[in-house]
C-alpha positions in Angstrom: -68.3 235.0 222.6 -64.9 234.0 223.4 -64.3 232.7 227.0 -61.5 234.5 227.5 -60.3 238.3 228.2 -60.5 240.0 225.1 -57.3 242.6 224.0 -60.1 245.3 224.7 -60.3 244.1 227.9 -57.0 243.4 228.8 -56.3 247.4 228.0 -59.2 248.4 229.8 -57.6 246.7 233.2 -54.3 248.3 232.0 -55.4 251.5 232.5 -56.6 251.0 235.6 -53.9 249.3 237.1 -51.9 252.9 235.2 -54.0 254.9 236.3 -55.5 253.7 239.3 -52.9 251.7 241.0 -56.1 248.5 241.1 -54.3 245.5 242.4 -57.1 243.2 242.6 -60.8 242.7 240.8 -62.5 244.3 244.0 -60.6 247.4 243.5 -63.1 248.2 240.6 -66.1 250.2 241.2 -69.6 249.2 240.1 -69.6 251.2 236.8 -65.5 249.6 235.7 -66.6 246.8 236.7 -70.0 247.1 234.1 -68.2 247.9 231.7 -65.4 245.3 231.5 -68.6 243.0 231.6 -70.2 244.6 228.8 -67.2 244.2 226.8 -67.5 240.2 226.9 -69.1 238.7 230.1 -68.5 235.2 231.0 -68.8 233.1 233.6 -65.1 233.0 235.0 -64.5 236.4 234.1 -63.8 237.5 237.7 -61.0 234.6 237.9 -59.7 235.5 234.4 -59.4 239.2 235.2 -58.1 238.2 238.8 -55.9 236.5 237.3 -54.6 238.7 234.2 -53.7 241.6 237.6 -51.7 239.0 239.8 -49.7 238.3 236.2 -49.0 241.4 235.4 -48.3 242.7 239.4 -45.7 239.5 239.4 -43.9 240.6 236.4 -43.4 244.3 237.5 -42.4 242.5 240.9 -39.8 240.2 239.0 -39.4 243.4 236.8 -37.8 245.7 240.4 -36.2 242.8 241.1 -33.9 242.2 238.5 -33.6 245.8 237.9 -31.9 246.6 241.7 -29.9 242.8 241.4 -28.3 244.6 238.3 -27.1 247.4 240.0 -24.9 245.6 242.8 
């Protein structure tokens, strides 16, 4: 098994970042949390999936960013 997140996983924390508004791994409840595991557990998948939310909060940060700067 791949020691990464998988693209199922990476939609799976999609839509419940969409959904849910999760901004960090310890937003997930016991059963999310099971079931990203189930999809491909390893043993850095915390960091990874940590990891794969800051990214993607950063970019809609950078995202509001340049959006207002384009406005003045």
């Amino acid at each position: 098994m791949p020691r990464h997140l998988t693209k199922k996983q990476k939609k799976f924390i999609d839509e419940l970042i969409e959904k849910e508004g999760i901004t960090d791994v310890d937003d997930l409840d016991f059963d999310q949390w099971f079931d990203l595991e189930n999809m491909n557990d390893f043993e850095t998948l915390y960091q990874h999936a940590e990891n794969y939310i800051w990214d993607k909060r950063m970019a809609g940060a950078c995202d509001v960013t340049l959006k207002s700067r384009s406005t003045l």
